[in-house]
Every structure is written in C-alpha cells, then in structure tokens.
KOLDO-388190 format. One record per residue (C-alpha): residue in one letter; residue number from 1; x, y, z. Coordinates in steps of 0.05 Angstrom, whole numbers. Example, Ala and Ser with C-alpha at 12.3 -4.5 7.8 and 13.67 -1.06 7.14 Angstrom:
residues 2
+----+-----+--------+--------+--------+
| aa |   i |     px |     py |     pz |
+----+-----+--------+--------+--------+
|  A |   1 |    246 |    -90 |    156 |
|  S |   2 |    273 |    -21 |    143 |
+----+-----+--------+--------+--------+
***
This chain:
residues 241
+----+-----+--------+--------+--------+
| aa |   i |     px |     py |     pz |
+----+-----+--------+--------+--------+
|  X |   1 |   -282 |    376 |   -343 |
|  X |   2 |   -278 |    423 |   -393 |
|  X |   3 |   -271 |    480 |   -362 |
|  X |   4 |   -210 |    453 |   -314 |
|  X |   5 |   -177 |    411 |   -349 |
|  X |   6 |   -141 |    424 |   -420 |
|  X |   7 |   -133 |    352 |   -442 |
|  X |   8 |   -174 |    299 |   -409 |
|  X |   9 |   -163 |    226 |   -432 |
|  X |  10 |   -240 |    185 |   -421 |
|  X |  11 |   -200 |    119 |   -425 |
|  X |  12 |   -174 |    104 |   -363 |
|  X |  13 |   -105 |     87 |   -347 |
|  X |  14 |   -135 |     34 |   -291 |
|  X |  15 |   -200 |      8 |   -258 |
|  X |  16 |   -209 |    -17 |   -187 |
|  X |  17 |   -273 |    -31 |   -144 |
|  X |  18 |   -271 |     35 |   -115 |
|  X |  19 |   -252 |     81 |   -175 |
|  X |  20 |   -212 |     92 |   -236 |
|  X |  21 |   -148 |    133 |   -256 |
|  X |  22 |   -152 |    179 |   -319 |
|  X |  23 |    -88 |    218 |   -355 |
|  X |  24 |    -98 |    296 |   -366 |
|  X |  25 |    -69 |    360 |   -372 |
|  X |  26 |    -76 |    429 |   -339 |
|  X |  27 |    -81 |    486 |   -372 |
|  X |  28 |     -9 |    507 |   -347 |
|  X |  29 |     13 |    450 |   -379 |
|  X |  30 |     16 |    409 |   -320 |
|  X |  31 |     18 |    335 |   -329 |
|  X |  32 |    -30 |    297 |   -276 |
|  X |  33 |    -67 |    234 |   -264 |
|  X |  34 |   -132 |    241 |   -245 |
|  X |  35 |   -169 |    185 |   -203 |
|  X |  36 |   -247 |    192 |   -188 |
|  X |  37 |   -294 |    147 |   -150 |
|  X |  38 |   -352 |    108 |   -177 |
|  X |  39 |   -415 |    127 |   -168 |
|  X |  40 |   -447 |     95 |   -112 |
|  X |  41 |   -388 |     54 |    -83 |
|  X |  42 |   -402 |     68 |    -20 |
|  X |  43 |   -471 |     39 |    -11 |
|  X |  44 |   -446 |    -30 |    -46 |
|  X |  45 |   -390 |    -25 |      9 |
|  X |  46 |   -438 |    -26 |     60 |
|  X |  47 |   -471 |    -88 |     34 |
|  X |  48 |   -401 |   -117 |     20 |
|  X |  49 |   -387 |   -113 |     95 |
|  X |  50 |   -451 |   -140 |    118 |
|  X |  51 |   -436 |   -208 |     81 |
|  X |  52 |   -365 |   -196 |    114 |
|  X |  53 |   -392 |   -190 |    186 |
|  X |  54 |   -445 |   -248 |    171 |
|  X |  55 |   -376 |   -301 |    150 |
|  X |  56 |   -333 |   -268 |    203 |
|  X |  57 |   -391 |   -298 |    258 |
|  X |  58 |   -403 |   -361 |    226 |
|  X |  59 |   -327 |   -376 |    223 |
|  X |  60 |   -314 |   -357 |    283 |
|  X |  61 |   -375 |   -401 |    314 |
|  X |  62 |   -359 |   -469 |    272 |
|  X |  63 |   -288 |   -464 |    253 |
|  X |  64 |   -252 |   -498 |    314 |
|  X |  65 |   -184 |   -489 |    285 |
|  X |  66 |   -198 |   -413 |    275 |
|  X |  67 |   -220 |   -399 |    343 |
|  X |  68 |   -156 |   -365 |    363 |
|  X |  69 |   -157 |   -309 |    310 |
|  X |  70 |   -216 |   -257 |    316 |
|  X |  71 |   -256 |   -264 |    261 |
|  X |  72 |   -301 |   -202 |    266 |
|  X |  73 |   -239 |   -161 |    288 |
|  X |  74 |   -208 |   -169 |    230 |
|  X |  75 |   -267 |   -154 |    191 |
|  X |  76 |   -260 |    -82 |    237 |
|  X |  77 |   -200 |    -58 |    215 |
|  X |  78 |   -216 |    -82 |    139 |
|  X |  79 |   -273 |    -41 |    139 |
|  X |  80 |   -244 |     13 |    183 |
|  X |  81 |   -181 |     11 |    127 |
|  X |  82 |   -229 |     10 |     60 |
|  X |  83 |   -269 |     73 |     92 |
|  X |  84 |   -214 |    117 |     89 |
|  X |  85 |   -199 |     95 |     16 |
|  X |  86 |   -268 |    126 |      1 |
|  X |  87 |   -245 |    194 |     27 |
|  X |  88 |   -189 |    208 |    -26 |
|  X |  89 |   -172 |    269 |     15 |
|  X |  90 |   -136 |    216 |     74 |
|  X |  91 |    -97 |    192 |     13 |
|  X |  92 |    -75 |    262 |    -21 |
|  X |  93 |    -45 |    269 |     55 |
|  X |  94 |    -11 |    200 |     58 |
|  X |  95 |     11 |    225 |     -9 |
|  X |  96 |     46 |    291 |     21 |
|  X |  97 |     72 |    253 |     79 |
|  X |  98 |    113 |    209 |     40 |
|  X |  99 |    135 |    256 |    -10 |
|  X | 100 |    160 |    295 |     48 |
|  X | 101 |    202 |    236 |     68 |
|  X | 102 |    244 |    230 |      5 |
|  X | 103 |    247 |    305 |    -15 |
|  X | 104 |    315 |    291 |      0 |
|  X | 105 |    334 |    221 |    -39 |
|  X | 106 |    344 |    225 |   -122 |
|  X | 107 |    323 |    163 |   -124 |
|  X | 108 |    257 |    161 |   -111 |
|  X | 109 |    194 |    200 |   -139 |
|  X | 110 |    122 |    211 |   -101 |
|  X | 111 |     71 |    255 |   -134 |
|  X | 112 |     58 |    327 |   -101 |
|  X | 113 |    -27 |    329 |    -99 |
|  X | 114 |    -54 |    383 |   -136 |
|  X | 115 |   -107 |    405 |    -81 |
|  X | 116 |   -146 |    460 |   -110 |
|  X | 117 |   -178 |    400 |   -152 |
|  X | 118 |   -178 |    346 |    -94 |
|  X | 119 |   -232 |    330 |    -69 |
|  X | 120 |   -268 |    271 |    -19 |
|  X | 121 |   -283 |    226 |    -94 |
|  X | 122 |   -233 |    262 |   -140 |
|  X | 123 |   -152 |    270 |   -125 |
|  X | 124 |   -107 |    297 |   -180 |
|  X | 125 |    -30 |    283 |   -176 |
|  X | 126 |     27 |    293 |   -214 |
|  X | 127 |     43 |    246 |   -269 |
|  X | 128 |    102 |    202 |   -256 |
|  X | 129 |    142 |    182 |   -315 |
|  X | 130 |    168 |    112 |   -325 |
|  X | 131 |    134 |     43 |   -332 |
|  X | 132 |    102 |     -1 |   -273 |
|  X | 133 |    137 |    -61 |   -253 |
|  X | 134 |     88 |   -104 |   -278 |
|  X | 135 |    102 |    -80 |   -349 |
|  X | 136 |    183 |    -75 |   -344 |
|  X | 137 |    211 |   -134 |   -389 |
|  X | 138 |    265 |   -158 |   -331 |
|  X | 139 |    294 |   -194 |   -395 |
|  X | 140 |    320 |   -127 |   -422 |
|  X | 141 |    357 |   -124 |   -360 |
|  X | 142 |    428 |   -146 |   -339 |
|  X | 143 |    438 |   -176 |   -284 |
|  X | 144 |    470 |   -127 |   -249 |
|  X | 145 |    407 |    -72 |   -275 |
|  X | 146 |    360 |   -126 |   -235 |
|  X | 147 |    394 |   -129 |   -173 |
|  X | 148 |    400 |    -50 |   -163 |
|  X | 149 |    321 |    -49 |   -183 |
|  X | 150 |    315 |    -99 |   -126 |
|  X | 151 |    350 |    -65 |    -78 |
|  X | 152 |    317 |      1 |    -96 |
|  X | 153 |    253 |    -23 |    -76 |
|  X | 154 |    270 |    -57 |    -19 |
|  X | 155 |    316 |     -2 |      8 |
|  X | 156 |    254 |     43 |     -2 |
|  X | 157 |    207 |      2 |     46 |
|  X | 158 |    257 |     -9 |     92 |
|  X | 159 |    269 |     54 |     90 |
|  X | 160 |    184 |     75 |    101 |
|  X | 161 |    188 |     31 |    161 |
|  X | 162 |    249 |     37 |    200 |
|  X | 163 |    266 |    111 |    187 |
|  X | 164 |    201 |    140 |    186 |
|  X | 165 |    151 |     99 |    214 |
|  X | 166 |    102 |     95 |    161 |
|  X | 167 |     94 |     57 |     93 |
|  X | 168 |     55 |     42 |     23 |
|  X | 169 |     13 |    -17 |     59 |
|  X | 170 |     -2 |    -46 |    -18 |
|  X | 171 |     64 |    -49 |    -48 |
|  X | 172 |     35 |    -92 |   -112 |
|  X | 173 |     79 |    -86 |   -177 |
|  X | 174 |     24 |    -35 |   -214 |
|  X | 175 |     42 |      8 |   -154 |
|  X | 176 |    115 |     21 |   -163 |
|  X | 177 |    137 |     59 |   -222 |
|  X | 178 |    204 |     47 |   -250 |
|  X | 179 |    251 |     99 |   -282 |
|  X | 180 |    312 |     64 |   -283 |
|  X | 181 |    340 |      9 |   -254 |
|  X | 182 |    357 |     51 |   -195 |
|  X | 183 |    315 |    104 |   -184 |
|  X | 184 |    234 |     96 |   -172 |
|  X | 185 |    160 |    126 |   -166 |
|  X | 186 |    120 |    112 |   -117 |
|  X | 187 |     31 |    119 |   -135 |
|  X | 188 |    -25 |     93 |    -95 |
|  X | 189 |    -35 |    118 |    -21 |
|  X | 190 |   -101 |     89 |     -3 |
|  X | 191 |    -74 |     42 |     48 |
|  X | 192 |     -8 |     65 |     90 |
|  X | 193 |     12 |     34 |    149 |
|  X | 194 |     36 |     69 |    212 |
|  X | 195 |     85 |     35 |    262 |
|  X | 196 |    103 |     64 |    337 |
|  X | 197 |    176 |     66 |    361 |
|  X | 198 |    165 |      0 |    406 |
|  X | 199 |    131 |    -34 |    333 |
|  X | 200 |    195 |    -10 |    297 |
|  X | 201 |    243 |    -38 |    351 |
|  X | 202 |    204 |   -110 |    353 |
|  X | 203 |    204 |   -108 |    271 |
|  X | 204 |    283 |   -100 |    270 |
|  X | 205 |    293 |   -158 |    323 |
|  X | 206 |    254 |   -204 |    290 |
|  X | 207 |    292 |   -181 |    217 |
|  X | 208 |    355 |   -190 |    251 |
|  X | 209 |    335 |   -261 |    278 |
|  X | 210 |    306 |   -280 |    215 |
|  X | 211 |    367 |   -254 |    179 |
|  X | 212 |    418 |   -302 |    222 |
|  X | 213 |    359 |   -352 |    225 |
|  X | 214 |    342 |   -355 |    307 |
|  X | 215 |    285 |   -390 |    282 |
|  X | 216 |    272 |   -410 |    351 |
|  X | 217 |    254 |   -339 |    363 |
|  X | 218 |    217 |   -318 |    316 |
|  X | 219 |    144 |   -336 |    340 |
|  X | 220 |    162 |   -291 |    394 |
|  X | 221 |    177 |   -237 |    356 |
|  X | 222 |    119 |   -253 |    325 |
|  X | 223 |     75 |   -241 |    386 |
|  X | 224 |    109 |   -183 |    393 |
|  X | 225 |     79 |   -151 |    342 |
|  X | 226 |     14 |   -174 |    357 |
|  X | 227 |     17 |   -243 |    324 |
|  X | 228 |    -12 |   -297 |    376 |
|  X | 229 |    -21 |   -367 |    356 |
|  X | 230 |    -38 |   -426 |    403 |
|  X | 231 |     19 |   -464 |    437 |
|  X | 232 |      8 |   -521 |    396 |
|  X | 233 |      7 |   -470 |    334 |
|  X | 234 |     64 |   -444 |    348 |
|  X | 235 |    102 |   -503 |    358 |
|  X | 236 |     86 |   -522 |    295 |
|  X | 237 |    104 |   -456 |    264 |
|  X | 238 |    172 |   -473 |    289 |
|  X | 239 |    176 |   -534 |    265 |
|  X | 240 |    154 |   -503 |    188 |
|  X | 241 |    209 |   -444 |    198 |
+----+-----+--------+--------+--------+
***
C-alpha cells in the first residue's frame, strides 16, 4: 500500500457484505477511492446461495399462491448477478461504459477507473466531489433547488434506459452523489442493467400508459416485459392500479 499509494486512509468511507471503500491519494496527486473485497467472500457466498436454493424449492413446493413465479429462477439470476459483483473488473467496465455515455452532459459525473491498480478484488476510481443523497439536508434547499435535484436524477435514468440501453440497477441514495442541485455523480457499478431495443419500446408504452393512466393496460405491458401473473392475479392487479 505503501509503495502505490501516497496517502491511504485505513477507515473506510463504507462497508458492504462483499467489500469496503477506502479514500487515498496517488502519488501524482490523484484523488481516488479505493474499494477492496473481503477476504473470503466468496466461499460464504456459496453457502449463502445454498440456503437460497434450499427456500427457493421449499416455496416453490408448499406455497400455493407462489406457484406462478419461479422460485429457483430467480434465485439464478440473483446469484448469476452477485457473481459478477465479485469480479470488480465487470464493474470498472460498467464504470467506463457509462462514463462514456455522459462525456458529453455537464451535468453529470462518473468516475474514469484507474486500471493499472484494478484488479478482480481491488478497483480504484476517481474521487467524486459532493455529498450523497442520503446526507444532503433537503431543508437547506428551496423549493425550486429540490425540484431541479429531482429532475436531475430522474432525467439521468431515463436517460440510462431509453437513450442508451443500460442503467445503475441499484440507484439507492448512498449511490448518487450530489454537487448541486443540478448537476450529479454517479458511484457504484456492481449491478447495471441492460435493456434490448424491443425492452426499451415496451418500457416507454407502458410509461406513456401509466403517465395518462390506461390502467387497463398496464398488466399487459407488464407481460411484456416479462411480468406474468395469473388471470385471477392480474385482475386483481387492475383492480389495485
């Protein structure tokens, strides 16, 4: 640690399950984050899914109301998702996908990766200044400040999944990094989704339906993108809507 980094903060910034984020400084003078993996967090992920695997059956076996949703499938792609997060190299790409995206907008920040210290259980990034979300006092803010923030963000995602295709799939408040009321940071590319043209197109007819509230449509928009309830279900989702 020494030897690459000039300043390296042992305190960490954050803890998850899977790692934990740590401030430091190159010896160019380079501000960066620098997130590393526990030791051994892939063997209790392992065991983690077995347990998963073992509820997924027994749901799926005694829970009659359940029986139209795939238990063990979703179990799949939840452990097919979490593996990548072990390989921090899939996120330092996500990372330079979406940064590639909004080279071109003022407004929002992504982190470049600093890859000559990347790694499978260690990815360095550039520090993004501001405060997360979760630590902005909205009270400080006019009215007028909160709205833009709120439109920021949501342009942003809208943005991710209409324009390009692709999005920051865990879009939590510690996740967004706020630099003024109208411009942002984006951090954390473990999970990012990926939509296909025909996914974009069903997404915008069931936002415009939702929008002008065809309520009566939406569970088929729904099943559109993959979301299939029972008749009786889905009647019922109507009926909530």
């Amino acid at each position: 640690v020494e030897e690459l980094f000039e300043r390296f903060d042992d305190e960490p910034l954050a803890a998850a399950s899977i790692g934990q984020v740590h401030r430091a400084k190159l010896a160019d003078g380079r501000e960066v984050i620098v997130k590393v993996q526990r030791p051994n967090v892939d063997e209790t992920l392992r065991a983690d899914l077995a347990l998963m695997y073992q509820i997924a059956k027994r749901l799926k076996e005694r829970v009659k109301r359940l029986q139209f949703v795939d238990t063990v499938g979703v179990v799949d792609e939840f452990a097919r998702t979490v593996r990548q997060e072990l390989d921090y190299r899939i996120e330092a790409r996500n990372a330079e996908v979406v940064r590639r995206a909004f080279d071109d907008d003022p407004n929002v920040t992504v982190p470049s990766v600093v890859w000559h210290l990347t790694t499978s259980r260690v990815l360095v990034l550039d520090w993004v200044d501001g405060k997360t979300l979760n630590h902005v006092d909205l009270a400080e803010l006019t009215s007028q400040e909160r709205e833009g923030l709120a439109r920021r963000i949501s342009e942003t995602w809208m943005k991710m999944v209409f324009t390009h295709g692709f999005f920051q799939a865990d879009p939590h408040p510690a996740n967004i990094i706020v630099q003024s009321p109208d411009s942002i940071g984006l951090i954390d590319f473990g999970m990012v989704g990926q939509l296909s043209q025909r996914d974009r197109e069903a997404a915008v007819r069931m936002f415009i339906d939702a929008v002008v509230q065809n309520l009566e449509r939406l569970p088929r928009r729904l099943r559109e993108l993959g979301m299939r309830y029972p008749r009786d279900r889905e009647d019922e989702l109507r009926e909530q809507l």
